[in-house]
DSSP file (Angstrom, degrees, kcal/mol; ACC not computed):
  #  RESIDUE AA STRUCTURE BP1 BP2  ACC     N-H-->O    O-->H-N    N-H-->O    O-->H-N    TCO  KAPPA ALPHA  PHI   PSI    X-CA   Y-CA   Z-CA
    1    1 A X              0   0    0      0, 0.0     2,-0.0     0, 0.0     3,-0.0   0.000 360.0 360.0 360.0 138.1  -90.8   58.7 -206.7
    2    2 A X     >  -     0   0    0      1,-0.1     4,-2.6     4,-0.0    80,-0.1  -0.257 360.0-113.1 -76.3 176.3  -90.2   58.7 -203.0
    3    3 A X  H  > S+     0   0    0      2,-0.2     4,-2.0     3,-0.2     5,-0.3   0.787 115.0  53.5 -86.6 -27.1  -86.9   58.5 -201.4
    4    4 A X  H  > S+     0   0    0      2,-0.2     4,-1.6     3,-0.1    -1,-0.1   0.899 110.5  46.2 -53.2 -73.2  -87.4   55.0 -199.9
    5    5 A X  H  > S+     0   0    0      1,-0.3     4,-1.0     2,-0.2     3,-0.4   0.839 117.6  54.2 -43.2 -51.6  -88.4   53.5 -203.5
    6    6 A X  H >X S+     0   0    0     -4,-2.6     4,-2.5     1,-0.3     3,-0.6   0.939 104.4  45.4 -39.7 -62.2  -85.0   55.7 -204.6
    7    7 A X  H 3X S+     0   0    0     -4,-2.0     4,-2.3     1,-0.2    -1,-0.3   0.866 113.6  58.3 -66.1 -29.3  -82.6   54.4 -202.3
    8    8 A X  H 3X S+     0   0    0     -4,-1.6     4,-1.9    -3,-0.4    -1,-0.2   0.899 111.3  38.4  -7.7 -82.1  -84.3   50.7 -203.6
    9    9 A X  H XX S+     0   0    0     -4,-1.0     4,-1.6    -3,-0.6     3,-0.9   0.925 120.2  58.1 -66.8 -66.4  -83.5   51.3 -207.1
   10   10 A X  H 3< S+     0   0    0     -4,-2.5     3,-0.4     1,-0.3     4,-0.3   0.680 108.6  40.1 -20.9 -78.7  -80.1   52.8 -205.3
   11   11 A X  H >X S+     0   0    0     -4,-2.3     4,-2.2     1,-0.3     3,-1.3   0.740 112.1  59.4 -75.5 -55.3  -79.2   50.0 -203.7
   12   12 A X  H << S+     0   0    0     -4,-1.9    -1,-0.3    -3,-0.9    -2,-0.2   0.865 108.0  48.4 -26.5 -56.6  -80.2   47.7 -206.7
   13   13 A X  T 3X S+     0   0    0     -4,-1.6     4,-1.2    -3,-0.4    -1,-0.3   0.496 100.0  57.6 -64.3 -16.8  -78.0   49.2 -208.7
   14   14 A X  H X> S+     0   0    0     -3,-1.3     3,-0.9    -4,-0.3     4,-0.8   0.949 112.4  45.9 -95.4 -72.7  -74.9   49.3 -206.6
   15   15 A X  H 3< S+     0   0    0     -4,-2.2    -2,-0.2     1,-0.3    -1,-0.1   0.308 112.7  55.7 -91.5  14.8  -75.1   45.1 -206.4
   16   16 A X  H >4 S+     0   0    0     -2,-0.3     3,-0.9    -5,-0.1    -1,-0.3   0.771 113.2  34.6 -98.8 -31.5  -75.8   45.5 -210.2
   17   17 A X  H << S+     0   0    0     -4,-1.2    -2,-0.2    -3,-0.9     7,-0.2   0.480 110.9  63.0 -80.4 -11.2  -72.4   47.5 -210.9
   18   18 A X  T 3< S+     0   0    0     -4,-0.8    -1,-0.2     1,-0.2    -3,-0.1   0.613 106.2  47.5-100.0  -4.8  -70.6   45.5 -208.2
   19   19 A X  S <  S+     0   0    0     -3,-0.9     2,-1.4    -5,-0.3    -2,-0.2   0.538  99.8  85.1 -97.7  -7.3  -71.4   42.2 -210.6
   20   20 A X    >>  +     0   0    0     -4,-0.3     3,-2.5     1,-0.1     4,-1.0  -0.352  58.9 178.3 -78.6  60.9  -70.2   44.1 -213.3
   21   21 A X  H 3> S+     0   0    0     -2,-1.4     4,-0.5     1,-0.2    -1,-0.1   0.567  79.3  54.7-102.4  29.4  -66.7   43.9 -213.7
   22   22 A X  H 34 S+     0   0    0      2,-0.1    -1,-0.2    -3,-0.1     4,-0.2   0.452 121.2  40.7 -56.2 -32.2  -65.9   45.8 -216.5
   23   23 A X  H X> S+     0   0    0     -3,-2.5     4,-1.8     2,-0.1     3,-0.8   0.841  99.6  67.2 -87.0 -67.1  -67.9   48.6 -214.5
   24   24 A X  H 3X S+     0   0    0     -4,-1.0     4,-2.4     1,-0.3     3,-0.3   0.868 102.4  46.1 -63.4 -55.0  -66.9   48.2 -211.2
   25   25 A X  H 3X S+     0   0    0     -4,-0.5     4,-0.6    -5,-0.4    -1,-0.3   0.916 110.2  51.5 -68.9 -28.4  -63.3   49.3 -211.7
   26   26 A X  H <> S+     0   0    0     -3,-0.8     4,-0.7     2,-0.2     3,-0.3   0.714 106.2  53.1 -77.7 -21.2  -64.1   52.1 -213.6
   27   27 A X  H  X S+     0   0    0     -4,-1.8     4,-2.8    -3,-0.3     3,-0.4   0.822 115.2  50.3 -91.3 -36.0  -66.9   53.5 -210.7
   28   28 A X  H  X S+     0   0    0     -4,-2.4     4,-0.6    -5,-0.3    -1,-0.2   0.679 108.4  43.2 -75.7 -10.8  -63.9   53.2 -208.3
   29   29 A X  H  < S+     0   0    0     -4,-0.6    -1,-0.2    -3,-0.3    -2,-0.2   0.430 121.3  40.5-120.9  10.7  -61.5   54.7 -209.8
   30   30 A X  H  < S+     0   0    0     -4,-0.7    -2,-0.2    -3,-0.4    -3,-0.2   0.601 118.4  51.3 -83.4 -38.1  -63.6   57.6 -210.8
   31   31 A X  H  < S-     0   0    0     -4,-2.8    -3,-0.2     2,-0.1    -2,-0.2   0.936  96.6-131.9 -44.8 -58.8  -65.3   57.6 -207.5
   32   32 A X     <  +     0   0    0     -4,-0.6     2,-0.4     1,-0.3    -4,-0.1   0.157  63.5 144.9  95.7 -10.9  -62.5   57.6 -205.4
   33   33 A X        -     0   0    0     -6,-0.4    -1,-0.3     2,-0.1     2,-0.2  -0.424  41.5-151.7 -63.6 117.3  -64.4   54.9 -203.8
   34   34 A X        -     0   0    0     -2,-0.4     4,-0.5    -3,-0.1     2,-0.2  -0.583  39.9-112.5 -85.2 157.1  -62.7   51.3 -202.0
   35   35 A X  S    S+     0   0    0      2,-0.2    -2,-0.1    -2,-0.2    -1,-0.0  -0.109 121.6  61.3 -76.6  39.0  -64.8   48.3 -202.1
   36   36 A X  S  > S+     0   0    0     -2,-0.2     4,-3.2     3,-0.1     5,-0.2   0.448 103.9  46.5-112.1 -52.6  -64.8   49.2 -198.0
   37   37 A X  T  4 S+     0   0    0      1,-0.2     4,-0.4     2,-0.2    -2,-0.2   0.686 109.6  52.6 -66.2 -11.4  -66.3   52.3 -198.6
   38   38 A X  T  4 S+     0   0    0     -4,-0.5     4,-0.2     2,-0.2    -1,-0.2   0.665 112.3  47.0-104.5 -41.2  -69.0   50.7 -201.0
   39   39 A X  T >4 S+     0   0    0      2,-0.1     3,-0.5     1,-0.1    -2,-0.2   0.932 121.1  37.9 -68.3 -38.7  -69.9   48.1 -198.2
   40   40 A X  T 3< S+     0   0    0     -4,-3.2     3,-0.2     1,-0.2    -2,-0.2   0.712 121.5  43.0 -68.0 -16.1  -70.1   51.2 -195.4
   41   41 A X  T >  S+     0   0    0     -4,-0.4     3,-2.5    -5,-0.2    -1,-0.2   0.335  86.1 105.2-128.4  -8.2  -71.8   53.8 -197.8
   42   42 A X  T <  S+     0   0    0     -3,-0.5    -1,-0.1     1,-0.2    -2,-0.1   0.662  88.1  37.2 -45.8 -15.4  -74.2   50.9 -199.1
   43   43 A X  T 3  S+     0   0    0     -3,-0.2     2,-0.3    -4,-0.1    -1,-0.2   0.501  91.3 104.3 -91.9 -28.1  -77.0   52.5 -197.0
   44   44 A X    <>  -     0   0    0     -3,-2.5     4,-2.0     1,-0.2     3,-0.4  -0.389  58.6-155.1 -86.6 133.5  -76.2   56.2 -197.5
   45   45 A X  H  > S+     0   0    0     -2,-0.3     4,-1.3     1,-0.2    -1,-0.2   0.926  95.7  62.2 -74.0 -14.0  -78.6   57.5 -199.9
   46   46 A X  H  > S+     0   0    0      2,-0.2     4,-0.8     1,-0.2    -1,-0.2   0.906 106.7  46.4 -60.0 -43.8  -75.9   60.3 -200.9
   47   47 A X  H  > S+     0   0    0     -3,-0.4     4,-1.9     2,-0.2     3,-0.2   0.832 111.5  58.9 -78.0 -24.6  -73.3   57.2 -202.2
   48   48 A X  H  X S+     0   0    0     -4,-2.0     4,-1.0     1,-0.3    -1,-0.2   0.944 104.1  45.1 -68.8 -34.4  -76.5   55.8 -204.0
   49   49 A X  H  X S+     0   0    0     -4,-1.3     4,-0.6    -5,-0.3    -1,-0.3   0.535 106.1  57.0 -98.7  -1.4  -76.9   58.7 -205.8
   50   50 A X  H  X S+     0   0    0     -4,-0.8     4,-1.4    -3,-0.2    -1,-0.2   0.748 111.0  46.7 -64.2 -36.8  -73.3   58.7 -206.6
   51   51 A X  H  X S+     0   0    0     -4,-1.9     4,-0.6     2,-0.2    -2,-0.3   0.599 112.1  56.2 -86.9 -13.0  -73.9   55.0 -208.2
   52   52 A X  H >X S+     0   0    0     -4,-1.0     4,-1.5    -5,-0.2     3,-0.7   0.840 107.6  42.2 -84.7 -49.3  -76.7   56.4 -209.8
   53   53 A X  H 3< S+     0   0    0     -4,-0.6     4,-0.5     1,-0.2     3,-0.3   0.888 108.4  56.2 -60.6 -41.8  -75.1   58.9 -211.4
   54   54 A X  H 3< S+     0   0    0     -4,-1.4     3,-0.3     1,-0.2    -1,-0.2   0.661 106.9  52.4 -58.8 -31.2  -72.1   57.0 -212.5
   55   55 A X  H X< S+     0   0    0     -3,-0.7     3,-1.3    -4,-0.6    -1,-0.2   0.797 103.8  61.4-102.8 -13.6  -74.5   54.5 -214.3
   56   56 A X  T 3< S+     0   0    0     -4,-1.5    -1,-0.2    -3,-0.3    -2,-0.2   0.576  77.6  79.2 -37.9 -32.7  -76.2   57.5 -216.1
   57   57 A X  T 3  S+     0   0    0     -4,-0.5     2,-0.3    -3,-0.3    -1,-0.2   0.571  96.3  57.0 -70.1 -18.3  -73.2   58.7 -217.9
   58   58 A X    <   -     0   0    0     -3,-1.3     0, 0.0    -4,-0.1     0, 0.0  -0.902  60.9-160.3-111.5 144.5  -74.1   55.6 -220.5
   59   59 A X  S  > S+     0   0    0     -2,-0.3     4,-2.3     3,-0.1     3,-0.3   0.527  95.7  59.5 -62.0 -27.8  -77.5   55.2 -222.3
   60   60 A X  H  > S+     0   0    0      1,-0.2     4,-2.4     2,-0.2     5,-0.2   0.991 110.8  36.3 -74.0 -62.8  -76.2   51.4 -222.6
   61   61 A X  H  4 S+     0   0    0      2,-0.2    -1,-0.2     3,-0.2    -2,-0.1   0.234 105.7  57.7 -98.8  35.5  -75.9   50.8 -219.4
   62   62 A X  H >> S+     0   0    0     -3,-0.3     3,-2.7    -6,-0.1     4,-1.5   0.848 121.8  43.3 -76.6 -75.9  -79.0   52.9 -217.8
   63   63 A X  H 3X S+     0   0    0     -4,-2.3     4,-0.9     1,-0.3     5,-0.4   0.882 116.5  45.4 -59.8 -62.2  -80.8   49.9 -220.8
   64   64 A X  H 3< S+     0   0    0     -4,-2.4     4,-0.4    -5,-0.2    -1,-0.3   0.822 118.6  42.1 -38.2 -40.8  -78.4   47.0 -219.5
   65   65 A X  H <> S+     0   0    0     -3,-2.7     4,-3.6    -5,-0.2     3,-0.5   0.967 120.5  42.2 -82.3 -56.1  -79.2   48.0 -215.6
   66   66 A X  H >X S+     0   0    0     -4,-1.5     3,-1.6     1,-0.2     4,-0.9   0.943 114.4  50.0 -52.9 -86.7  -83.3   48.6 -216.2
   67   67 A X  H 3< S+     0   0    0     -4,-0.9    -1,-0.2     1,-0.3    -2,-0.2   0.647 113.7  43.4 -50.7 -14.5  -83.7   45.5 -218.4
   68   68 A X  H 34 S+     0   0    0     -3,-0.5    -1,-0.3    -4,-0.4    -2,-0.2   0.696 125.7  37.7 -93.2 -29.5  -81.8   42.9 -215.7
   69   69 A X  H << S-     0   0    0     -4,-3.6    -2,-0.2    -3,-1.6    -3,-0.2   0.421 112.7-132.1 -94.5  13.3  -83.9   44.8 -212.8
   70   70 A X     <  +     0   0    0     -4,-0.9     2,-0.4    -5,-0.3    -3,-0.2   0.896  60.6 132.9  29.5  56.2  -87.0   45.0 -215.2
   71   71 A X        -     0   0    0     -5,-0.4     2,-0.3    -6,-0.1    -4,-0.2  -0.922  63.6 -98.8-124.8 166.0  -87.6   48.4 -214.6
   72   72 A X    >   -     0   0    0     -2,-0.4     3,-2.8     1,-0.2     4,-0.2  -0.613  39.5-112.7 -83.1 138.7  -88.3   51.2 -217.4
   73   73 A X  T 3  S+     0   0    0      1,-0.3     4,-0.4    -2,-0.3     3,-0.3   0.409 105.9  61.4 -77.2  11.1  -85.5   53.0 -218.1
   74   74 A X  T 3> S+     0   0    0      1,-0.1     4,-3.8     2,-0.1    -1,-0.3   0.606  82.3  94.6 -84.0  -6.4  -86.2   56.8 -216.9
   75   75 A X  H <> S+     0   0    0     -3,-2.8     4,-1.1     1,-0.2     5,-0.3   0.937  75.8  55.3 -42.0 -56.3  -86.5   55.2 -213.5
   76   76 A X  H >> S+     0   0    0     -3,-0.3     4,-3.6     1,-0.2     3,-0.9   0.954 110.6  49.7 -40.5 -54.8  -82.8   55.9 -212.7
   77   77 A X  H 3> S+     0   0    0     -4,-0.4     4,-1.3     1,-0.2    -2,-0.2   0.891 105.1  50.3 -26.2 -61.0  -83.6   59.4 -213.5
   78   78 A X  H 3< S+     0   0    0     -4,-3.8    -1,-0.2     1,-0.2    -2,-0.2   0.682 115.3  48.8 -75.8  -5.1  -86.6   59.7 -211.4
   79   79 A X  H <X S+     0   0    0     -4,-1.1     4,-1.2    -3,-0.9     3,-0.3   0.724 101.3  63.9 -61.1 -57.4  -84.4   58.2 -208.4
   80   80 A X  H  < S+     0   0    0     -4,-3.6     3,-0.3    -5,-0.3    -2,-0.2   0.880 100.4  49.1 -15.5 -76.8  -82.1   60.3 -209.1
   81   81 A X  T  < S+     0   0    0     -4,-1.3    -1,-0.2     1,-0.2    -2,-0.2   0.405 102.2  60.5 -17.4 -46.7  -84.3   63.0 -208.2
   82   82 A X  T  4 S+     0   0    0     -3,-0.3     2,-0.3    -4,-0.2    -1,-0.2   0.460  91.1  80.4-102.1  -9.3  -85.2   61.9 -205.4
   83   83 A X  S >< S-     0   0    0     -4,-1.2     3,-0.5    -3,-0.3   -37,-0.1  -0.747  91.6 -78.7 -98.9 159.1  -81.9   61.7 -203.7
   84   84 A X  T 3  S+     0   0    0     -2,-0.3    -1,-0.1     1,-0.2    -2,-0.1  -0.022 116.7  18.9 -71.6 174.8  -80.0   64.0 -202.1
   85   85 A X  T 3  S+     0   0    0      1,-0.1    -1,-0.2    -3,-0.1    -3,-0.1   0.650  96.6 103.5   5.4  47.6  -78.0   66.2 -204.6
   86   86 A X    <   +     0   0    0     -3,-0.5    -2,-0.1    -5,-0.2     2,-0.1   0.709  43.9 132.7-116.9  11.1  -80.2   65.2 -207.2
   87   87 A X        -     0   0    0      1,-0.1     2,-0.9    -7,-0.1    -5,-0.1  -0.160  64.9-120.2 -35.7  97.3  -82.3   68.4 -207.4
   88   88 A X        -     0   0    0     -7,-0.2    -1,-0.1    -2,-0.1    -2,-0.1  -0.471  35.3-123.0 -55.6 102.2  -82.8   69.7 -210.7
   89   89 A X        -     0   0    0     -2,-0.9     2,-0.8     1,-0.1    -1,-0.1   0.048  21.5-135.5 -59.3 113.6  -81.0   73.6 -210.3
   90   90 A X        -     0   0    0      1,-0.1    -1,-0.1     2,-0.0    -2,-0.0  -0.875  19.2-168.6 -83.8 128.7  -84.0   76.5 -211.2
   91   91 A X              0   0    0     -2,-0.8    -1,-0.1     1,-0.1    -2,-0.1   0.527 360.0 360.0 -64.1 -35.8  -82.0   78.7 -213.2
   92   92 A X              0   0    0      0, 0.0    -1,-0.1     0, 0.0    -2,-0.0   0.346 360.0 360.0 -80.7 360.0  -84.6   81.4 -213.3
């Protein structure tokens, strides 16, 4: 996946977690994140891959996010990837 298509899927996902709100409090107050900084940082693909990460931490809701945005669920993953700190570390 390229990093345009990521920050896509990013950006999806950040106005799916901001509908959420069961979610939404919990991503801020683990973030450190204001709903000011989530309208300014809506663009940055580094806060995307912070909302990406945050929605990772569940298997339910990576399936809840994919299945309202009808994408398959490793997508977040490969998104992941593809934003900045999302680099799988070689160990070797």
């Amino acid at each position: 996946m390229n990093r345009e298509h990521a920050e896509i899927v990013g950006i999806k996902a950040l106005g799916w977690l901001v509908a959420e709100e069961d979610l939404i409090g919990q991503f801020l107050n683990m973030s450190g994140s204001s709903v000011d900084d989530m309208r300014n940082r809506a663009q940055d693909p580094e806060f995307l891959g912070y909302v990406l990460d945050f929605l990772m931490l569940s298997d339910e809701t990576v399936i809840a996010f994919c299945e309202t945005a009808s994408l398959p669920p490793d997508t977040l993953m490969q998104a992941r990837m593809a934003l900045p700190g999302g680099d799988i570390p070689n160990w070797t």
